[in-house]
Structures are given as C-alpha cells and as structure tokens.
mmJSON file of the N, C-alpha and C atoms, coordinates in Angstrom:
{"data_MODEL":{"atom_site":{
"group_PDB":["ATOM","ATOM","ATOM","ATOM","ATOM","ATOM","ATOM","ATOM","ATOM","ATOM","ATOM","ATOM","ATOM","ATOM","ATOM","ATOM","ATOM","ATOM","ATOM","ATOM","ATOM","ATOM","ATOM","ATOM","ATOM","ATOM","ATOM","ATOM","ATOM","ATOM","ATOM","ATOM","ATOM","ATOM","ATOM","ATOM","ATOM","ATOM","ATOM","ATOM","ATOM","ATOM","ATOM","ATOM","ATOM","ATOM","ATOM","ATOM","ATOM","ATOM","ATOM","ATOM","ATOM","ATOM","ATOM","ATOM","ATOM","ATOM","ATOM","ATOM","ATOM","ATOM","ATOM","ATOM","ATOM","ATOM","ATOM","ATOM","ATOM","ATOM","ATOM","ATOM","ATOM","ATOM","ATOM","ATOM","ATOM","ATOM","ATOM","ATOM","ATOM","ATOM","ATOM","ATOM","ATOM","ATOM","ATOM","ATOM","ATOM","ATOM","ATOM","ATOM","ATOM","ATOM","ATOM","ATOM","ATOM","ATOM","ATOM","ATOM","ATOM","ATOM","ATOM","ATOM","ATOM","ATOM","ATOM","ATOM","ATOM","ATOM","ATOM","ATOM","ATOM","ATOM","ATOM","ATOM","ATOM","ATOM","ATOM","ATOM","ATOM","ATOM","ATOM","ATOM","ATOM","ATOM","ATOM","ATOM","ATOM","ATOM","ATOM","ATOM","ATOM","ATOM","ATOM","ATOM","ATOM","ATOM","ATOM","ATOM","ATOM","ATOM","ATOM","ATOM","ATOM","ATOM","ATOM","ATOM","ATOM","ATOM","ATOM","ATOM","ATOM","ATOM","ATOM","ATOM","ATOM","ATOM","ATOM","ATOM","ATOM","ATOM","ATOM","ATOM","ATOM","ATOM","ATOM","ATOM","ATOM","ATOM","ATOM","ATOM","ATOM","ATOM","ATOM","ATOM","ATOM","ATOM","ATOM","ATOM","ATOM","ATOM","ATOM","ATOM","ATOM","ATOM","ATOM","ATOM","ATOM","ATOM","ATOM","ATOM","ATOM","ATOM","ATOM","ATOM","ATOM","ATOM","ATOM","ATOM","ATOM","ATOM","ATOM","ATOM","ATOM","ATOM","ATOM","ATOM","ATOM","ATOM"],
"id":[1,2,3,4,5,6,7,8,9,10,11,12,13,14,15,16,17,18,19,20,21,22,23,24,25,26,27,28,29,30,31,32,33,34,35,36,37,38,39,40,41,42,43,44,45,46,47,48,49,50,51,52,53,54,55,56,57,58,59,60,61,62,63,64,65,66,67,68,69,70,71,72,73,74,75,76,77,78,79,80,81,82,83,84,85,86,87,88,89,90,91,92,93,94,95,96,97,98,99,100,101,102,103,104,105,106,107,108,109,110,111,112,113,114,115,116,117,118,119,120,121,122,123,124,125,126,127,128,129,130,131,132,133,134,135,136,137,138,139,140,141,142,143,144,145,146,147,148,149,150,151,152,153,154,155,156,157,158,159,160,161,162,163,164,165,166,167,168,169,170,171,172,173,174,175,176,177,178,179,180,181,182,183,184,185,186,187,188,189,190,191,192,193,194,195,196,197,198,199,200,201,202,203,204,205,206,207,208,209,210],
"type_symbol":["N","C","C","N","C","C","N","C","C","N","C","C","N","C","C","N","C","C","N","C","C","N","C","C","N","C","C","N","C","C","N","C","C","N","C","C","N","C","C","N","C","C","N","C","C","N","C","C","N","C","C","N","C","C","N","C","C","N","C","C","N","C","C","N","C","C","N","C","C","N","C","C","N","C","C","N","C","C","N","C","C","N","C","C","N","C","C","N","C","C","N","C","C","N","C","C","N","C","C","N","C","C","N","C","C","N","C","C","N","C","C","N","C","C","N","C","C","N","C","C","N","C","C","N","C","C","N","C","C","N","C","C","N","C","C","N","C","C","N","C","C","N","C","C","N","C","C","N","C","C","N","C","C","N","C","C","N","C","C","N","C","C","N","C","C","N","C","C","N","C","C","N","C","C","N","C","C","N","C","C","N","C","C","N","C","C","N","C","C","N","C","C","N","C","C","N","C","C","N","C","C","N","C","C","N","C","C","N","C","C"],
"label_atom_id":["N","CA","C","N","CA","C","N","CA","C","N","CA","C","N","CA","C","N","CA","C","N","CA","C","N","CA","C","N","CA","C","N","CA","C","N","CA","C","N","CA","C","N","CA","C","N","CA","C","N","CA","C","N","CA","C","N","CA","C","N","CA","C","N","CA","C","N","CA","C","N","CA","C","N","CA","C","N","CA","C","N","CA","C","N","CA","C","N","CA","C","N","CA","C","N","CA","C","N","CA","C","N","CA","C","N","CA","C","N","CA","C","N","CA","C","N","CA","C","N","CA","C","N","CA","C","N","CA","C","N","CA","C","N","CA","C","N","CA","C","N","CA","C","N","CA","C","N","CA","C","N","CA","C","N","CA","C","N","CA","C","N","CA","C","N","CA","C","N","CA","C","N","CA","C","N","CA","C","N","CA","C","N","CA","C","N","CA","C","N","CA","C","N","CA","C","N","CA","C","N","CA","C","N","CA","C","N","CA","C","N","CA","C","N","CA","C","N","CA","C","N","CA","C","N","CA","C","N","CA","C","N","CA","C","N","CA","C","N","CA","C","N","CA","C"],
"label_alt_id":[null,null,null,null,null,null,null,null,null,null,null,null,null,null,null,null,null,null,null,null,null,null,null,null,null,null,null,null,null,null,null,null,null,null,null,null,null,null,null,null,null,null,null,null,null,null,null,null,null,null,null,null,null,null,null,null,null,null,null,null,null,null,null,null,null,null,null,null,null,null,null,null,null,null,null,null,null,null,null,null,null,null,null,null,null,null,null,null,null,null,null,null,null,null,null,null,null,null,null,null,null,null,null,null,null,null,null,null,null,null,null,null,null,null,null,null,null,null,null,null,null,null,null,null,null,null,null,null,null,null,null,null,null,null,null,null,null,null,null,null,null,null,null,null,null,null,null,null,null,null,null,null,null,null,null,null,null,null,null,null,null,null,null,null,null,null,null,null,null,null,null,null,null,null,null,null,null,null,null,null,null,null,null,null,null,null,null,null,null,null,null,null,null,null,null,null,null,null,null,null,null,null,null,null,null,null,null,null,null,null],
"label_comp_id":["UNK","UNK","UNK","UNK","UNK","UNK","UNK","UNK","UNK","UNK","UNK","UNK","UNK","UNK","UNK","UNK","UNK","UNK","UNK","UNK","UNK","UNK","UNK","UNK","UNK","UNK","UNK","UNK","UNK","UNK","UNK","UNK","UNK","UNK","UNK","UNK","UNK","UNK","UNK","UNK","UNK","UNK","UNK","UNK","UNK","UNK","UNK","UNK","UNK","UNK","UNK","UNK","UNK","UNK","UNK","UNK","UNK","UNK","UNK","UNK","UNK","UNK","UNK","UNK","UNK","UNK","UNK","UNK","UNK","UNK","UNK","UNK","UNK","UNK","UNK","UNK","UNK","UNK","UNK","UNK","UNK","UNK","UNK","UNK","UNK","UNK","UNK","UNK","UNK","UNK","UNK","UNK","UNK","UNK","UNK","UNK","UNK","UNK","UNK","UNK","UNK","UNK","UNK","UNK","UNK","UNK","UNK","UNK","UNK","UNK","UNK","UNK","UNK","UNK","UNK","UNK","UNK","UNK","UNK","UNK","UNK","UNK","UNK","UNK","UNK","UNK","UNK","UNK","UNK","UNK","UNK","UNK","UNK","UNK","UNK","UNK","UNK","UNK","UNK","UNK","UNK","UNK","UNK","UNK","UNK","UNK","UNK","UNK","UNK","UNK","UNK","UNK","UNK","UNK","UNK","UNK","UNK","UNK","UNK","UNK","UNK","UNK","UNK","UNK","UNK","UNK","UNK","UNK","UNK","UNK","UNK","UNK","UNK","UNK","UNK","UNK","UNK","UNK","UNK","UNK","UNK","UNK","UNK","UNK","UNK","UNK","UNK","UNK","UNK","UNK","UNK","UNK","UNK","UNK","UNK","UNK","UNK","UNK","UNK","UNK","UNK","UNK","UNK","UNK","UNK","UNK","UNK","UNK","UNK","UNK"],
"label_asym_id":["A","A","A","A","A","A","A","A","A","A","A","A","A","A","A","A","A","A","A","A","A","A","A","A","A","A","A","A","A","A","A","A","A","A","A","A","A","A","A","A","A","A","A","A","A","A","A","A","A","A","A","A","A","A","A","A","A","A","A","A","A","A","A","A","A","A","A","A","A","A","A","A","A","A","A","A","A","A","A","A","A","A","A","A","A","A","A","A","A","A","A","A","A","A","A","A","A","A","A","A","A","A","A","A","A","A","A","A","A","A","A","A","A","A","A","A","A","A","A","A","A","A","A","A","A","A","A","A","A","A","A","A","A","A","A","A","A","A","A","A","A","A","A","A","A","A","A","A","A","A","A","A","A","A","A","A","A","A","A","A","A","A","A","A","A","A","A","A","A","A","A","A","A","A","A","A","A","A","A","A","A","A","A","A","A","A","A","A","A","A","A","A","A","A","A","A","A","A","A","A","A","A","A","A","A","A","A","A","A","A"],
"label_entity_id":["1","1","1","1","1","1","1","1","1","1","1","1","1","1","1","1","1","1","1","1","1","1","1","1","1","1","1","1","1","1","1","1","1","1","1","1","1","1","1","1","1","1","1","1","1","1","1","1","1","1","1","1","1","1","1","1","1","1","1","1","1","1","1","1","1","1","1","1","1","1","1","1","1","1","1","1","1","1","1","1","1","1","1","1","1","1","1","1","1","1","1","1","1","1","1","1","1","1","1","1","1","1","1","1","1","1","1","1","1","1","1","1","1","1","1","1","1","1","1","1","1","1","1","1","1","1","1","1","1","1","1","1","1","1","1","1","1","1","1","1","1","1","1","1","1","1","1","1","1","1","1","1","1","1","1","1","1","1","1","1","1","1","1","1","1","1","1","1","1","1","1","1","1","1","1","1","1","1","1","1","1","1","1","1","1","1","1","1","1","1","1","1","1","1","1","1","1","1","1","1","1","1","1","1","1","1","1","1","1","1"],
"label_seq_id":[1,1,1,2,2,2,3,3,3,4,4,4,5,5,5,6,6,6,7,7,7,8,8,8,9,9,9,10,10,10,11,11,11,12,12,12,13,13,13,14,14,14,15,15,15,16,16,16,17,17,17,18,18,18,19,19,19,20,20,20,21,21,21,22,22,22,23,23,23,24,24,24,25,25,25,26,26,26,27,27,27,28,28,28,29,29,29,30,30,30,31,31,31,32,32,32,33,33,33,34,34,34,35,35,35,36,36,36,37,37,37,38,38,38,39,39,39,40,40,40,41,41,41,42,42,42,43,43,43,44,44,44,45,45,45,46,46,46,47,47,47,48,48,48,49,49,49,50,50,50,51,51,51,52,52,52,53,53,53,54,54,54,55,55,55,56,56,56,57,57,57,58,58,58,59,59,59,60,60,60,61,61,61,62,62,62,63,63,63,64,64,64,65,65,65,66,66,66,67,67,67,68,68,68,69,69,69,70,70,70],
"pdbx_PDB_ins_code":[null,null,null,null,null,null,null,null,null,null,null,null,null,null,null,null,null,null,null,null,null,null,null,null,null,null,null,null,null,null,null,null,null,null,null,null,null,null,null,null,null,null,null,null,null,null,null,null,null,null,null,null,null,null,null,null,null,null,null,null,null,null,null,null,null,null,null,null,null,null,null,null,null,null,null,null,null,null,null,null,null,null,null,null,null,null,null,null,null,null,null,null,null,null,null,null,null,null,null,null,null,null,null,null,null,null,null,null,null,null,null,null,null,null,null,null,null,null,null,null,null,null,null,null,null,null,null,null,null,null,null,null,null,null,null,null,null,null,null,null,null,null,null,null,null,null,null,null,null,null,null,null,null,null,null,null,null,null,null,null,null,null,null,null,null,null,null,null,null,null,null,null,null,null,null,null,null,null,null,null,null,null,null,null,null,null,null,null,null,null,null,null,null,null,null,null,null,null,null,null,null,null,null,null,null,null,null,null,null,null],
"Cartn_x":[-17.321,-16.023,-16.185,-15.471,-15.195,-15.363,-15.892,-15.398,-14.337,-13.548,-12.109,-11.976,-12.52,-12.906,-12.782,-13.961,-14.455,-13.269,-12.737,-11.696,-10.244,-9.931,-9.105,-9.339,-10.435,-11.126,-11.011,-11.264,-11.066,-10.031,-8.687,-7.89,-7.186,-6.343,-6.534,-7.492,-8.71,-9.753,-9.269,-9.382,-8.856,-7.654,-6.599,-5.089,-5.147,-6.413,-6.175,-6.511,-8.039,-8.263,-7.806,-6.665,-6.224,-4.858,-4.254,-3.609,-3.623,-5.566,-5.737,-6.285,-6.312,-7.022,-4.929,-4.193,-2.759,-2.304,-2.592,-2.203,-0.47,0.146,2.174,1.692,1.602,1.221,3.206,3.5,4.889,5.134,5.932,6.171,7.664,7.799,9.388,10.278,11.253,12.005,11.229,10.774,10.33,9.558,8.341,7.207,7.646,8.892,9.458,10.071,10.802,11.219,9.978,9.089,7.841,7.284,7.125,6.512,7.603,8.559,9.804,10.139,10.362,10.409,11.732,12.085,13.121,14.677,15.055,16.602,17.764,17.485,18.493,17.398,16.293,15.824,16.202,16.318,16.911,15.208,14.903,13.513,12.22,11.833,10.19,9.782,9.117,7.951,8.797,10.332,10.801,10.888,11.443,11.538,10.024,8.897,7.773,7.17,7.658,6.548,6.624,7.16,6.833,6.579,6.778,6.428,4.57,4.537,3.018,2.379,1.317,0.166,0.127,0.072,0.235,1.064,1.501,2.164,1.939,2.534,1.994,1.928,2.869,2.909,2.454,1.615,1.141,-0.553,-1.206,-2.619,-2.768,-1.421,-1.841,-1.818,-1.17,-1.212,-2.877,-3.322,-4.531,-5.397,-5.809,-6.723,-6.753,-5.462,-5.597,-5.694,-5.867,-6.483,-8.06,-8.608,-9.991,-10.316,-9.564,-10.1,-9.189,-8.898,-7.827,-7.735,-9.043,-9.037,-8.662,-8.053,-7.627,-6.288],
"Cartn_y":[15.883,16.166,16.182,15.778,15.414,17.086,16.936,17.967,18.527,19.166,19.273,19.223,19.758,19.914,18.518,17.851,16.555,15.861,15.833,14.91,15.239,16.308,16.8,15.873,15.757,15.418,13.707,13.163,11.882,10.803,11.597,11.299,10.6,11.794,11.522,10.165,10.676,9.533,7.932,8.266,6.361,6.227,7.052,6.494,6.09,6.8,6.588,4.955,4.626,3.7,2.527,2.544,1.316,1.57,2.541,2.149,1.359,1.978,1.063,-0.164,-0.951,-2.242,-3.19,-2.478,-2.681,-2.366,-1.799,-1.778,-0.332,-1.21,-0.035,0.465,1.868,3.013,2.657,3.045,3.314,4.388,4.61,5.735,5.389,5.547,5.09,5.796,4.729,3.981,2.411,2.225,1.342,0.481,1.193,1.066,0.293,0.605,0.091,-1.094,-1.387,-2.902,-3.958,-3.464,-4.313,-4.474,-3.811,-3.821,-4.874,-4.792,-5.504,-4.471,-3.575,-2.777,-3.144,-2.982,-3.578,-2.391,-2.269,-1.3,-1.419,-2.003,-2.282,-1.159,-1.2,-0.331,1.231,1.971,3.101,4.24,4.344,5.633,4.932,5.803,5.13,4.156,4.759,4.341,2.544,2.227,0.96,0.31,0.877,0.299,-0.155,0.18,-0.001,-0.731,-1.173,-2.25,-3.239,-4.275,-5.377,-5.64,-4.764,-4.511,-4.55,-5.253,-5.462,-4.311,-4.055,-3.058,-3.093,-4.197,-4.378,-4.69,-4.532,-5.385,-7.232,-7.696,-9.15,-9.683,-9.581,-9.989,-9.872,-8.91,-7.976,-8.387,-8.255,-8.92,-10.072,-11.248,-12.846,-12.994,-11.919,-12.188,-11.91,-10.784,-10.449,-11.043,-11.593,-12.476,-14.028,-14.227,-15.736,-15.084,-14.079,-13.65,-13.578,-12.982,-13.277,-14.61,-15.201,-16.463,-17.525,-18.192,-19.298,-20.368,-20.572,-21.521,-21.177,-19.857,-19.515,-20.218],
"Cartn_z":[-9.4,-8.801,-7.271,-6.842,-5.17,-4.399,-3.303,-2.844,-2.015,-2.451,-1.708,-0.411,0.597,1.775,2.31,1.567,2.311,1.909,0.972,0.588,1.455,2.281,2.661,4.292,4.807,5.646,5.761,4.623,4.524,4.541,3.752,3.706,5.47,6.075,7.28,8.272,8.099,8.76,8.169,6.784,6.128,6.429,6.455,7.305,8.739,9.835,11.104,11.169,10.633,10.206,9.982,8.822,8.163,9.076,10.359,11.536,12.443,12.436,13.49,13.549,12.424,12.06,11.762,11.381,11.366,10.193,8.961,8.001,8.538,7.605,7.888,6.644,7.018,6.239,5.537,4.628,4.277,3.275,3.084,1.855,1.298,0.227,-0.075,0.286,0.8,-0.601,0.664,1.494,2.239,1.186,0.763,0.24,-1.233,-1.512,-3.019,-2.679,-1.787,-1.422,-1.138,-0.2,-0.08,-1.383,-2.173,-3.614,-4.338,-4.266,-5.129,-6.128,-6.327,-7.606,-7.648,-9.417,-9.773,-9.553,-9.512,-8.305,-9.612,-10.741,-11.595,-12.83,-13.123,-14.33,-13.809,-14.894,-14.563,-14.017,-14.92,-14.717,-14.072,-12.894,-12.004,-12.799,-13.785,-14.193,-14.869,-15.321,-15.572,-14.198,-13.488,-12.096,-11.518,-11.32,-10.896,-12.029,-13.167,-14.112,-13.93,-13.18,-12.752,-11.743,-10.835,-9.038,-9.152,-7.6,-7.266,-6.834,-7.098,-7.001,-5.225,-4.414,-3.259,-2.4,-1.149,-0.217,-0.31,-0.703,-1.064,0.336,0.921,2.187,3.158,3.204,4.165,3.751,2.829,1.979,2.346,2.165,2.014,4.087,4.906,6.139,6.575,6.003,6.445,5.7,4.718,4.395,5.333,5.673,6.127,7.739,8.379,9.663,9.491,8.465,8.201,7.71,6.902,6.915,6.716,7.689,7.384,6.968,6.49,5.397,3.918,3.666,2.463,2.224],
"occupancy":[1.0,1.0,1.0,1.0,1.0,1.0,1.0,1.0,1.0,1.0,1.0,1.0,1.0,1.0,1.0,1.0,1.0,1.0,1.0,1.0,1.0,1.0,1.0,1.0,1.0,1.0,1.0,1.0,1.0,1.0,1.0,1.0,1.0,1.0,1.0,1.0,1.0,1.0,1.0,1.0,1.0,1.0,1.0,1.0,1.0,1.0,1.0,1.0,1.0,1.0,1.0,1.0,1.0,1.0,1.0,1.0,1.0,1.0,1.0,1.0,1.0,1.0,1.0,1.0,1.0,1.0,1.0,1.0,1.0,1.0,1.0,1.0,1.0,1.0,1.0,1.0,1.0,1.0,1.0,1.0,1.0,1.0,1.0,1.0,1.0,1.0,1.0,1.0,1.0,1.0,1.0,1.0,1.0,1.0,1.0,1.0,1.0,1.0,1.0,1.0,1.0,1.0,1.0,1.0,1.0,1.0,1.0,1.0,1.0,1.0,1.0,1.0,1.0,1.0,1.0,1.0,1.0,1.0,1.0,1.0,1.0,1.0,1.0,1.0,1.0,1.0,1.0,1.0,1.0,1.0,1.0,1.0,1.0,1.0,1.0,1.0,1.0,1.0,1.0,1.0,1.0,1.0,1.0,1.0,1.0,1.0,1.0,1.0,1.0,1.0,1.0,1.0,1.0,1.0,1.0,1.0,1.0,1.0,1.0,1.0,1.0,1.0,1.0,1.0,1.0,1.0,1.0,1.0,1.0,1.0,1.0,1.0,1.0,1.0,1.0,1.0,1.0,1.0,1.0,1.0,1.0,1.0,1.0,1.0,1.0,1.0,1.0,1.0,1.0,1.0,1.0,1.0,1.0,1.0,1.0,1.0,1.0,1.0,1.0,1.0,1.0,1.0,1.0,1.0,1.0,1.0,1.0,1.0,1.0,1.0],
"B_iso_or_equiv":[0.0,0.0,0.0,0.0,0.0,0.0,0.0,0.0,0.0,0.0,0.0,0.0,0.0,0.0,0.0,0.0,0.0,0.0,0.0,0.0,0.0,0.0,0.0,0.0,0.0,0.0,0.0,0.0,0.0,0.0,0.0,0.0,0.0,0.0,0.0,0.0,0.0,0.0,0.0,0.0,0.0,0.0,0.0,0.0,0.0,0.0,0.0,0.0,0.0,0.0,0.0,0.0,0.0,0.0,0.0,0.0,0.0,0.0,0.0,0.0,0.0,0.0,0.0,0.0,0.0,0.0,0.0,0.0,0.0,0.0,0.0,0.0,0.0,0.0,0.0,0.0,0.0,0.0,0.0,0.0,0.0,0.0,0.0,0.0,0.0,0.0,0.0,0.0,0.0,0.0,0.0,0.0,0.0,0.0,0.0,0.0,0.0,0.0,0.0,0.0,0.0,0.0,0.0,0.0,0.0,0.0,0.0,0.0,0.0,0.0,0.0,0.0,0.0,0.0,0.0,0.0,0.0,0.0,0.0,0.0,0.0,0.0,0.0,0.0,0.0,0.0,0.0,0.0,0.0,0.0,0.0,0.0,0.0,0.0,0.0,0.0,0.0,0.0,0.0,0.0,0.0,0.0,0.0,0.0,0.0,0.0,0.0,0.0,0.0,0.0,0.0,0.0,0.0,0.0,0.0,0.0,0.0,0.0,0.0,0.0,0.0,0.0,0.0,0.0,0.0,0.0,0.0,0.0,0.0,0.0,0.0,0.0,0.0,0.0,0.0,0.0,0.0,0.0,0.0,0.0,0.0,0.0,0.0,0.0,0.0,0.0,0.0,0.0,0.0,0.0,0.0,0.0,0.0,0.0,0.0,0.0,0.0,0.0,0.0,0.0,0.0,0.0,0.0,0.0,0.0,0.0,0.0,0.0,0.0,0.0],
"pdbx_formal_charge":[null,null,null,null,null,null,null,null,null,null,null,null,null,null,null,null,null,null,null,null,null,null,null,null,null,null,null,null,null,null,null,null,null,null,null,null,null,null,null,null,null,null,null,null,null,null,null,null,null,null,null,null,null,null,null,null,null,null,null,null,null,null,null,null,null,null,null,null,null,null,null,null,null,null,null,null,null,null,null,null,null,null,null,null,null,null,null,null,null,null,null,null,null,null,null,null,null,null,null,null,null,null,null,null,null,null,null,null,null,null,null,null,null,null,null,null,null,null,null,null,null,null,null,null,null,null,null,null,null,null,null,null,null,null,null,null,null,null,null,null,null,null,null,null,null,null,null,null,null,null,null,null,null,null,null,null,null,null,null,null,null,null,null,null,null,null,null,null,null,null,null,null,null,null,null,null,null,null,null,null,null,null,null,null,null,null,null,null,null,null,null,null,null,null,null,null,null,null,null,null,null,null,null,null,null,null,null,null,null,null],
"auth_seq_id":[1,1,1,2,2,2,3,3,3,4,4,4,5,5,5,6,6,6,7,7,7,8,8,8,9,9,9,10,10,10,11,11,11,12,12,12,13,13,13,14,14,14,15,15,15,16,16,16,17,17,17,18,18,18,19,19,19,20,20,20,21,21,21,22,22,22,23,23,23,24,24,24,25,25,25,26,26,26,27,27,27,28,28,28,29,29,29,30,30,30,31,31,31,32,32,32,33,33,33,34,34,34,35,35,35,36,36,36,37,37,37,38,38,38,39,39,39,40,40,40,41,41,41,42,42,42,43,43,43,44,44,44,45,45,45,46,46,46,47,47,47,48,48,48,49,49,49,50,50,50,51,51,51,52,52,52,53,53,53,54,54,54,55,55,55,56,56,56,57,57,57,58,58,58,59,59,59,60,60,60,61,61,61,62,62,62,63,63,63,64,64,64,65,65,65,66,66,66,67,67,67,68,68,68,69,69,69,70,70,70],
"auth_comp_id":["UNK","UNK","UNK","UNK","UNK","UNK","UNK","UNK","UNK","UNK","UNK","UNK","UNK","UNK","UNK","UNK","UNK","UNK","UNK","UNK","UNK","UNK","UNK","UNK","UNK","UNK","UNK","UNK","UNK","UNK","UNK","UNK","UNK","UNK","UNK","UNK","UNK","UNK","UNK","UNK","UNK","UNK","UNK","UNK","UNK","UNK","UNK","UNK","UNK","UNK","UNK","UNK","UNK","UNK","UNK","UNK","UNK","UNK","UNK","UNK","UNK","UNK","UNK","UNK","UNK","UNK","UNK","UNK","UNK","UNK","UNK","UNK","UNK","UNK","UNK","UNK","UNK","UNK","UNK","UNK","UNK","UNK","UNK","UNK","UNK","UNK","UNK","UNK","UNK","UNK","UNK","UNK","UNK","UNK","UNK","UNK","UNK","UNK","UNK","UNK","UNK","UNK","UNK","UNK","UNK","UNK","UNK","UNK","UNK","UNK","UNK","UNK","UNK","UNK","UNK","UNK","UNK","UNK","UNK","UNK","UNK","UNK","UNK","UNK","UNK","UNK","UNK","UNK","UNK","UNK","UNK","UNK","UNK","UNK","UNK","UNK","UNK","UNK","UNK","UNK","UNK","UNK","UNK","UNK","UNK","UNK","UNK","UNK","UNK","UNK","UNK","UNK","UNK","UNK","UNK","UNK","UNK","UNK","UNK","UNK","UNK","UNK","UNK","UNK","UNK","UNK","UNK","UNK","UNK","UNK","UNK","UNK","UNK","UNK","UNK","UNK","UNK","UNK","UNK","UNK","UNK","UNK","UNK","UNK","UNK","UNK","UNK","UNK","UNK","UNK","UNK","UNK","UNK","UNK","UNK","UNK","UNK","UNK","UNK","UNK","UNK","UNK","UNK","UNK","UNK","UNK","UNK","UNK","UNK","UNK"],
"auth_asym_id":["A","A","A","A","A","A","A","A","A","A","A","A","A","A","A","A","A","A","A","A","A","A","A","A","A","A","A","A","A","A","A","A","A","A","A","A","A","A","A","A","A","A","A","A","A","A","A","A","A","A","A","A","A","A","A","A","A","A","A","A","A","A","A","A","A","A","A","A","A","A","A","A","A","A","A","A","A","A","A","A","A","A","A","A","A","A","A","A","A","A","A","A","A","A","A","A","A","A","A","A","A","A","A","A","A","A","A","A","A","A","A","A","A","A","A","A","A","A","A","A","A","A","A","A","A","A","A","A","A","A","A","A","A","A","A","A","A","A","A","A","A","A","A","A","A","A","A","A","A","A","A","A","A","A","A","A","A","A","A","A","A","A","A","A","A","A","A","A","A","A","A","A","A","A","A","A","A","A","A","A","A","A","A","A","A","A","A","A","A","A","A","A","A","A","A","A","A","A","A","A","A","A","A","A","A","A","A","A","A","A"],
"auth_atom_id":["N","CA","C","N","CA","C","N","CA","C","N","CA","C","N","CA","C","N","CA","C","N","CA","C","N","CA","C","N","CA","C","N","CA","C","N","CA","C","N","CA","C","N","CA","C","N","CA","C","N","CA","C","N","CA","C","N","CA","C","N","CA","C","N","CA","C","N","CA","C","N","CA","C","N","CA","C","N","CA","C","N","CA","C","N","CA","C","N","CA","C","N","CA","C","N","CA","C","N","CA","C","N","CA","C","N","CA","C","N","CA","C","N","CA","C","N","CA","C","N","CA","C","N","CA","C","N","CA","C","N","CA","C","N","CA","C","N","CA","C","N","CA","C","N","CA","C","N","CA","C","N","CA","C","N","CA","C","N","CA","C","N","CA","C","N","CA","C","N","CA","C","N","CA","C","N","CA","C","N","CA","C","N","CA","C","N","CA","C","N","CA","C","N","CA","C","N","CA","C","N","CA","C","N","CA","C","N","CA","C","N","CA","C","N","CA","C","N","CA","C","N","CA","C","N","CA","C","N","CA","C","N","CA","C","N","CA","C","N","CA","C","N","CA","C"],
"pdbx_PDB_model_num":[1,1,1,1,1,1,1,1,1,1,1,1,1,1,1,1,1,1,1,1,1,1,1,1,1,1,1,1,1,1,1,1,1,1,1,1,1,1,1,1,1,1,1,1,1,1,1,1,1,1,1,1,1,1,1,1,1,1,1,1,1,1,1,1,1,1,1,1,1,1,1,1,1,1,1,1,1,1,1,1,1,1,1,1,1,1,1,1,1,1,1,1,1,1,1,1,1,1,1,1,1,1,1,1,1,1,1,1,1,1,1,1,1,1,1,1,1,1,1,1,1,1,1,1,1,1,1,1,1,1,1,1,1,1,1,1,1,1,1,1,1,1,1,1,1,1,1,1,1,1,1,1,1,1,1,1,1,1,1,1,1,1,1,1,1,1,1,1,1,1,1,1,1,1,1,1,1,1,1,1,1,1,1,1,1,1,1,1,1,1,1,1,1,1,1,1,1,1,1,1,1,1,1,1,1,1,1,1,1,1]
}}}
C-alpha cells in the first residue's frame, strides 16, 4: 500500500509537471466534451462507455511533436 504522505506529495508534483511540459489539466464538464462522452445517455457510467480513455486530440498533437514521422 502506497504511502499516504508520499502520495499526497506526488500528486501535486505530476500536475506541476504535465503543466509544464503543456498537458490542459481539465476537470468536467470540459474534460467530457474533449473525451466525447455521449450528452444523450442518461447515467455517468452510459454516458462515458463509448467516450475515449484520452484527449484524442491532445495525444495525436503530442506524439507527432515527438515524432513527426508518426
């Protein structure tokens, strides 16, 4: 088991992080449009089952900055 402390500690540090490399921290209802979640299923968990695990848009920009031959 993690230790709470350190994990309290970490959190923070990996958000400053993935700020400052560019990742848009978001939180919804932002975070649910970038995802696509579906706005017509009624309960979370229908609305979020076909929505992407990631920012699609935001992944396929930063992979082709690391490598643009992708």
């Amino acid at each position: 088991m993690p230790n709470p402390v350190s994990t309290r500690r970490f959190k923070p540090d990996i958000l400053k992080y993935a700020q400052e490399i560019g990742v848009d921290i978001r939180f919804p209802p932002g975070a649910e449009v970038r995802r696509k979640f579906d706005n017509e299923a009624g309960t979370p968990e229908e609305r979020a089952k076909k929505a992407s695990l990631f920012f699609d848009d935001f992944s396929y920009a930063k992979v082709r900055e690391f490598n643009s031959l992708y």
